[in-house]
VEXVOSE-92631 format. One record per atom (N, C-alpha, C): residue in one letter; x negated, y negated, z. Coordinates in pm, whole numbers, padded with zeros to 5 digits, always signed. Layout:
% residues N
AXYZ
...
***
This chain:
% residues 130
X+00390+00602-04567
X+00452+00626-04442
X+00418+00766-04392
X+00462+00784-04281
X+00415+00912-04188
X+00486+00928-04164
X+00536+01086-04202
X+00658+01147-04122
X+00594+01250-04029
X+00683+01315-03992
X+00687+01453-03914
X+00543+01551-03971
X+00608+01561-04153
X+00547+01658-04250
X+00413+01639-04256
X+00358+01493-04224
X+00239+01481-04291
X+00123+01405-04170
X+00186+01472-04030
X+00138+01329-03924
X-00032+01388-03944
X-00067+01545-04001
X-00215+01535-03977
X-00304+01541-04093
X-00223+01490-04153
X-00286+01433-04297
X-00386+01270-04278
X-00476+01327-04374
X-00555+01225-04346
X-00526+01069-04430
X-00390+01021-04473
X-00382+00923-04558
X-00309+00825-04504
X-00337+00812-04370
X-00265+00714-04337
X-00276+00702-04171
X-00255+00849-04116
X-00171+00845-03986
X-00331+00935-03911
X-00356+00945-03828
X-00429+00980-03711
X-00438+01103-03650
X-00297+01184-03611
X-00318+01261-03551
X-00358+01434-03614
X-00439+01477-03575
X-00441+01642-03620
X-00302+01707-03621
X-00320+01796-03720
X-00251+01870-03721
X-00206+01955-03601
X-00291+02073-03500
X-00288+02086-03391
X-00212+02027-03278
X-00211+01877-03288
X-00199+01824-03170
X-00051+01745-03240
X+00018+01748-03369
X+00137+01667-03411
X+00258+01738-03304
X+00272+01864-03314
X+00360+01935-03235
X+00357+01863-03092
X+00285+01883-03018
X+00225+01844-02860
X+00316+01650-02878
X+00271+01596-03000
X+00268+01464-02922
X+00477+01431-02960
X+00509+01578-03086
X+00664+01543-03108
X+00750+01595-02960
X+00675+01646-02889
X+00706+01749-02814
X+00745+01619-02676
X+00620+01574-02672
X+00623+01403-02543
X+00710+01343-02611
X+00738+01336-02711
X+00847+01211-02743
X+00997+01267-02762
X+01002+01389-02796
X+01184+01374-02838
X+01201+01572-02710
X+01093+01580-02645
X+01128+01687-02584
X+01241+01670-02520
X+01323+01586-02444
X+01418+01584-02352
X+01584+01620-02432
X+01515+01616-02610
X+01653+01597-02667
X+01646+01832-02725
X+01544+01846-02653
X+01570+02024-02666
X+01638+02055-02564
X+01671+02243-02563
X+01774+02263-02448
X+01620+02282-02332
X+01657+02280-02229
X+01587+02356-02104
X+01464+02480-02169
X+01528+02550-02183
X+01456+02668-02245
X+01402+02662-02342
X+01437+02583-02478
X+01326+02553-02595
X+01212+02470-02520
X+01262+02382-02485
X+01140+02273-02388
X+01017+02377-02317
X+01105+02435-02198
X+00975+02513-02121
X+00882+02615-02254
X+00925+02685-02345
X+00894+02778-02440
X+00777+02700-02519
X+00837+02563-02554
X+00729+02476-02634
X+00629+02406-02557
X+00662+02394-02426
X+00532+02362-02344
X+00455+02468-02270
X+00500+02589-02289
X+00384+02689-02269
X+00311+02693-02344
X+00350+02702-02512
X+00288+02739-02622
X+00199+02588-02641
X+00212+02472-02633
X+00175+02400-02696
X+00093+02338-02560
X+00123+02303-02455
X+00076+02194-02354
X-00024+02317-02257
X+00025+02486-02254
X-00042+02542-02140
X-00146+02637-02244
X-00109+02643-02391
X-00156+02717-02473
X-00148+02859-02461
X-00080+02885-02400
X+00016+03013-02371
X+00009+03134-02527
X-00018+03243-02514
X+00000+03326-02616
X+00174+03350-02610
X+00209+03400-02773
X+00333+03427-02792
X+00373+03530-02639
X+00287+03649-02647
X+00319+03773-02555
X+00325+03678-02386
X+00242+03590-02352
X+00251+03575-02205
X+00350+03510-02219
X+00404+03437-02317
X+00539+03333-02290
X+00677+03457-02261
X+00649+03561-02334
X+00764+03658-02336
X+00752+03694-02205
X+00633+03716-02182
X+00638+03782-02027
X+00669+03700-01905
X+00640+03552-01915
X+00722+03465-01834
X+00863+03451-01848
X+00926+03436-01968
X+01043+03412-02002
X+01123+03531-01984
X+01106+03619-01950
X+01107+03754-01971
X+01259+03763-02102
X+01168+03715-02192
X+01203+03738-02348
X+01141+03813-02468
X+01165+03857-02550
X+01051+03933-02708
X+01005+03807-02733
X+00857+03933-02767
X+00817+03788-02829
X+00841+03777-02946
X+00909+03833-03052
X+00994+03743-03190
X+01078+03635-03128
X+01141+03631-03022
X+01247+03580-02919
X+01177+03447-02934
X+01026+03469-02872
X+00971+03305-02837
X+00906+03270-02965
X+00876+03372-03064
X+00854+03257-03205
X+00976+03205-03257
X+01051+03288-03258
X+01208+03185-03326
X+01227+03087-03259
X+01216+03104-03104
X+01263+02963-03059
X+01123+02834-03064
X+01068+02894-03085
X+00906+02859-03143
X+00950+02742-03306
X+00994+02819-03382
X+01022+02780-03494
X+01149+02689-03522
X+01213+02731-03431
X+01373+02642-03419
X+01326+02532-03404
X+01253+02507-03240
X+01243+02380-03195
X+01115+02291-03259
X+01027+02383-03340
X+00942+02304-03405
X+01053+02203-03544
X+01125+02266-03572
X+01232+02261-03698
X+01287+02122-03649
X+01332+02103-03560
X+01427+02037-03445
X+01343+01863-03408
X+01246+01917-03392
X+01086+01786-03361
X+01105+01716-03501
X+01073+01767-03589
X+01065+01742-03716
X+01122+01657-03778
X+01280+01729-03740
X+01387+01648-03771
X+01385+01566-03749
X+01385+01550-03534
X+01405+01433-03494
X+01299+01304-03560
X+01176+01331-03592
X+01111+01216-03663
X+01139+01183-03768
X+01175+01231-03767
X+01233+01241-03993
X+01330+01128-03966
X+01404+01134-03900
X+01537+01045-03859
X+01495+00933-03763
X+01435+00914-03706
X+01375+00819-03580
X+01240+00729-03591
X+01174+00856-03662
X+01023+00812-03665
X+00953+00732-03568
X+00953+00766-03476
X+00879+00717-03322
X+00755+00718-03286
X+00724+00871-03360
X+00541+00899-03361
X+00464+00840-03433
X+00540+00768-03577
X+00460+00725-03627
X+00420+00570-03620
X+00566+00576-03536
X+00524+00419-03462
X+00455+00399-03388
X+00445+00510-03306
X+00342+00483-03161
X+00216+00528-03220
X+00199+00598-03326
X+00034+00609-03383
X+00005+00492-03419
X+00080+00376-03495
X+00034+00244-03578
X+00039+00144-03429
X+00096+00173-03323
X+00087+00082-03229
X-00080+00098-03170
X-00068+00233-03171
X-00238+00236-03078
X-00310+00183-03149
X-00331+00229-03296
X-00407+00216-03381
X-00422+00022-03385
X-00323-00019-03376
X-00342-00189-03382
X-00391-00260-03257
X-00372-00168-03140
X-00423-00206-03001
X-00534-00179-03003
X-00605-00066-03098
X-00740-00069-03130
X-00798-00179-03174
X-00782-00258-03322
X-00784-00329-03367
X-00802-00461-03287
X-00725-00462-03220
X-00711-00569-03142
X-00772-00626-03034
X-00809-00455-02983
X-00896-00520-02929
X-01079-00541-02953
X-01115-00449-03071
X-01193-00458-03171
X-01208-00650-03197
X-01119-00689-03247
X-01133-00850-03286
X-01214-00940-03133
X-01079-00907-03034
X-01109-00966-02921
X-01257-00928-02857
X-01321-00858-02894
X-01424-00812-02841
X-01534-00913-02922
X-01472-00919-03083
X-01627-00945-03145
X-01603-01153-03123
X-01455-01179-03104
X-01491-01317-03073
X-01575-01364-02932
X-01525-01243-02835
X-01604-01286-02715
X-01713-01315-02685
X-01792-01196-02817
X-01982-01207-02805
X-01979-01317-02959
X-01939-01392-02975
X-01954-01448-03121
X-02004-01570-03031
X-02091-01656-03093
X-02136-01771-03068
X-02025-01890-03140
X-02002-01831-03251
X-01931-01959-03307
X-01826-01924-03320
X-01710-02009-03300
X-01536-01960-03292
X-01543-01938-03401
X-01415-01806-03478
X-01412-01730-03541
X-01271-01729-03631
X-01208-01865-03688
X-01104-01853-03676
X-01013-01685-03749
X-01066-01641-03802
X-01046-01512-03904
X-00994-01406-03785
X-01075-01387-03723
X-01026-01278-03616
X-00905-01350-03523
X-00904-01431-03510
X-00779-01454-03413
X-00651-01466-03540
X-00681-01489-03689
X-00602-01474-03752
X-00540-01326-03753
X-00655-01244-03766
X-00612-01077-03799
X-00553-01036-03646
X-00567-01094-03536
X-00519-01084-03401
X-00404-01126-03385
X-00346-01218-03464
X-00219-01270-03442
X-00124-01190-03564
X-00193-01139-03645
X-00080-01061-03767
X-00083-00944-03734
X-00179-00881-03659
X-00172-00699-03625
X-00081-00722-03469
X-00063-00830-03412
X+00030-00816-03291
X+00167-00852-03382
X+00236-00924-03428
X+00301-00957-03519
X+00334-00823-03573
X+00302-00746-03640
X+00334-00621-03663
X+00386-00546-03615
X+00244-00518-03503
X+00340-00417-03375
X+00438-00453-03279
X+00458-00564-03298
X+00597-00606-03247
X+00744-00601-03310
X+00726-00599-03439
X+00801-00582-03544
X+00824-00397-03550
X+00769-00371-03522
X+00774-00194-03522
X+00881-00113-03453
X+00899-00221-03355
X+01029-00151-03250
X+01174-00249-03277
***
């Protein structure tokens, strides 16, 4: 399984490391205050240095790594408890798949029953996911 801890690990789950923050950030951002939100989408979505976020926020910048670190703390959690990202990584990842199959029956000359098998258990799945 994929949590929070390990989304850019390569044993399972998809996303870089870099980009795990950014995508906890689209999914459970609305559950930060106002101000962690804007702080984590400078840093993460505008790529904002610590110092220009202070200077927008007109906060220190230890100010915007703690809240830097809080709300990374906070993301974390929320997957730890919810696990949403790692649902929506195994969803794409099977819509890949899927459509991978559907592609190779289309150019296949001879019906294929195997792929519409693996087409009907990887939808089956991701339906089961939510």
């Amino acid at each position: 399984m994929c949590k929070a801890d390990n989304l850019y690990r390569t044993g399972g789950c998809t996303v870089p490391k870099n980009l795990d923050f950014a995508l906890l950030l689209e999914i459970y951002g609305r559950m930060l205050t106002d101000k962690q939100r804007d702080v984590m989408e400078f840093y993460y979505w505008d790529d904002l240095s610590l110092g220009e976020i202070s200077q927008n926020a007109g906060i220190t910048r230890q100010a915007v790594r703690d809240s830097i670190k809080r709300s990374e703390q906070l993301l974390e959690d929320f997957e730890n408890k919810l696990g949403l990202a790692e649902k929506i990584i195994k969803c794409r990842a099977n819509c890949s798949l899927i459509s991978r199959y559907a592609q190779s029956i289309k150019h296949e000359k001879q019906f294929n029953i195997e792929n519409i098998d693996k087409i009907n258990e990887l939808a089956s799945e991701t339906g089961d996911l939510f």
